[in-house]
N, C-alpha and C positions, 0 to 999 in steps of 0.2 A: 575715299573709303574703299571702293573697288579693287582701283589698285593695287593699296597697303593688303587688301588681305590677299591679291593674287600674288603678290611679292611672300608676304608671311606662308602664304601655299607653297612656293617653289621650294623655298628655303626650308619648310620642314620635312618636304616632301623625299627632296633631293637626300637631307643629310639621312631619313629613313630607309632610303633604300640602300645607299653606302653602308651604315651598318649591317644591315639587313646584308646585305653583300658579304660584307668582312664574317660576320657569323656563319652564312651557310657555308663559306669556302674553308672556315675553320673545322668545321664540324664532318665535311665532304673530304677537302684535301685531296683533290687527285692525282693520283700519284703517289700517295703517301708524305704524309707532313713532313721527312725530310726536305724533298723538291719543293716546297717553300719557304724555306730556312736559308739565310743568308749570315756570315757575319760582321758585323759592322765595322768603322774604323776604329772604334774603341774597343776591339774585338768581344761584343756581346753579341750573343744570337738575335735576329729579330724576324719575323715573320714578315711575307710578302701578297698576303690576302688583301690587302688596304689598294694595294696596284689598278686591281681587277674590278674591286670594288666601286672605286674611284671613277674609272672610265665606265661603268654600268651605270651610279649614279647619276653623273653627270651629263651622259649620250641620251640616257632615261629624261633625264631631267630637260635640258636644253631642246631635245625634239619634240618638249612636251611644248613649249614657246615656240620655236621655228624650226621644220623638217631640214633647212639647209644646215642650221646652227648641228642638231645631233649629228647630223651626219659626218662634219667636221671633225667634232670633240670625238665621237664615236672612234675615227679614221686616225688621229690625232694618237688615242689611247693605244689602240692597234699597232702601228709603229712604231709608239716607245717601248709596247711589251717588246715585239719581235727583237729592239734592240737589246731589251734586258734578258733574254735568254741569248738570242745570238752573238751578243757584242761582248759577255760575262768572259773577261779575261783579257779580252783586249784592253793592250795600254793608250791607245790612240784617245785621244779626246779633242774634241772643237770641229771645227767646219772646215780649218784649213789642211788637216790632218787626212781626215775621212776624202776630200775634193783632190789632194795630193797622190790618195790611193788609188784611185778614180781615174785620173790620168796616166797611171800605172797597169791598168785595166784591171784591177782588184775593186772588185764591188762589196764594201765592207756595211755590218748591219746600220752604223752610223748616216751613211752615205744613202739606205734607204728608207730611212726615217729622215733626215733633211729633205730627199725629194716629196717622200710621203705627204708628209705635212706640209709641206709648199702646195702640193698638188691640192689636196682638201681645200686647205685657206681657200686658194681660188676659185673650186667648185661654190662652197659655201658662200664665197664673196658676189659670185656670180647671182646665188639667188636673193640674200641680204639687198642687196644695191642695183641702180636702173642702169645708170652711166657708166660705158665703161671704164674709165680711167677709174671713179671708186669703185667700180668691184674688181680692177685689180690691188689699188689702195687697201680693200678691205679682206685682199688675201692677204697682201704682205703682214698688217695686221696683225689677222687674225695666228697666220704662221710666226710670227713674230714674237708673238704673245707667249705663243706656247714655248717656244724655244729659250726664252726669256727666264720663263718660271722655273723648266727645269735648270739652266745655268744658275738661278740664286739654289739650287736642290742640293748643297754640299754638305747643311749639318740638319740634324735632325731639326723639323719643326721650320724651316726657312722656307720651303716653299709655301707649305698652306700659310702660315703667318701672311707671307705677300699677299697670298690670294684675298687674304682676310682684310689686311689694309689697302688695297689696293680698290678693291671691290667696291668698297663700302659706300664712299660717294656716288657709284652708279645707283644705289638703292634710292640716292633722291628726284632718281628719272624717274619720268612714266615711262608706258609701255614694257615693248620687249627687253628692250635694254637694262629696266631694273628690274624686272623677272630674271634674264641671265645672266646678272649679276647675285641674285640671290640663289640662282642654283652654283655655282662658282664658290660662293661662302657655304653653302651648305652645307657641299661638299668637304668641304678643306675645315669646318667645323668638327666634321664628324671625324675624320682622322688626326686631327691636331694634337689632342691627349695622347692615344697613345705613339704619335710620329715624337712629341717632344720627351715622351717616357721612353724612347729607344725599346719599344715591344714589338713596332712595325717599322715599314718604309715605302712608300708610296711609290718610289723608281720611277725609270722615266712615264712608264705608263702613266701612274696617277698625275706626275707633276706636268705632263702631254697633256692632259685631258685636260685640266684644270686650266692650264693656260690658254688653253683655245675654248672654252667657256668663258673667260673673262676676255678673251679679245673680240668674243662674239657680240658681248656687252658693250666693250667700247664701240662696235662698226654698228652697233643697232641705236648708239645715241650720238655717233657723229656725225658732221657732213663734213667738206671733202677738206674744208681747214683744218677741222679736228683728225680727222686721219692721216693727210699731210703731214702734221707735228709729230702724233705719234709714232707712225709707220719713219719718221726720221730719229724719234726717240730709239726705238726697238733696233733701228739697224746700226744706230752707235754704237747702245749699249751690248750688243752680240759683237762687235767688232774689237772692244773694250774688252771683250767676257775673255775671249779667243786669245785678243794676247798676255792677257794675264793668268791662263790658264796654261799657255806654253812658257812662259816667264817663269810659274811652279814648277813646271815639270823640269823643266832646266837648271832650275837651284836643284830641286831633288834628285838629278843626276849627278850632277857638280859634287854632293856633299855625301854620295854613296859610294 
């Protein structure tokens, strides 16, 4: 009973302060409400308050269960924004892209959100897990996670969706694990409507943060099989995401 209602706590709490978030940055606007106006691929306006929101909720939320865990998701958030403001126009997409510039000695905003978020995972892995080999298992993870969510992020409503079905079985853990699984859905509850109504977009930021709230879930109810699997899951499907993301872009040059 305990649990169920420190689980029902996260989860209302979390999706309260996202709102609460996307409200005051609509009402505040810094900068003027153009600066977070975006237009979509369907070319409709949509706002970018949900982003901000998103990683407050969630870094809020998840530090409320474990200091390592916000700190991650917090860290997580941070580097997707700085890519969605520095990266706005860049054509480059995927890991092999950004790593290629890299080598080039161009340090592109892509290139410092991949480190970013690699670096967190581990930190946070670090305080999650006793052994090393799982707290570096429970960075890859946790980086992993996140990278994950934004890659399904290409139409409106895809990423929180995942977070939502993805989540939901951790909600039948005890512990920390189904607490940051309930901040995770809370989250991605409370922007769902209007991400699927194309009125907002969550960008890398929210779909950053989100991700590495559920991968904090998954490293707070595995041990080192279950992370094994996944952490092999996450690095297929990023390897899969990369080349079928340069596979698009390829037709899309071919047929312009």
């Amino acid at each position: 009973m305990i649990a169920t209602r420190r689980r029902a706590t996260a989860l209302a709490l979390t999706a309260a302060i996202t709102r609460a978030g996307i409200a005051a940055l609509r009402a505040w606007a810094p900068g003027g409400p153009e600066r977070w106006q975006r237009t979509n691929y369907a070319g409709r306006t949509v706002e970018l308050y949900a982003g901000p929101a998103t990683v407050a909720g969630t870094a809020l939320g998840a530090g409320r269960v474990h200091g390592g865990a916000g700190l991650a998701v917090f860290a997580a958030g941070v580097c997707g924004g700085y890519d969605d403001v520095a990266g706005a126009g860049d054509p480059r997409r995927g890991f092999r892209a950004h790593l290629g510039a890299l080598r080039d000695g161009e340090v592109t905003s892509g290139a410092v959100k991949l480190f970013g978020i690699s670096a967190a995972g581990l930190v946070a892995g670090a305080f999650l897990k006793e052994r090393p080999l799982d707290k570096v298992l429970a960075g890859v993870v946790i980086a992993g996670t996140a990278h994950f969510v934004n890659l399904v992020d290409v139409h409106p409503g895809r990423a929180a969706g995942a977070v939502l079905v993805l989540g939901a079985p951790g909600l039948l853990r005890g512990g920390s694990a189904g607490e940051l699984s309930a901040v995770a859905m809370g989250a991605a509850g409370a922007v769902l409507p209007d991400d699927l109504g194309e009125r907002t977009m969550i960008g890398d930021s929210g779909a950053h943060a989100l991700g590495a709230t559920l991968g904090a879930a998954i490293v707070a109810g595995n041990g080192r099989a279950g992370l094994l699997a996944h952490a092999a899951v996450l690095v297929t499907a990023t390897v899969y995401g990369d080349r079928v993301s340069d596979a698009a872009r390829s037709l899309g040059r071919a047929g312009s």
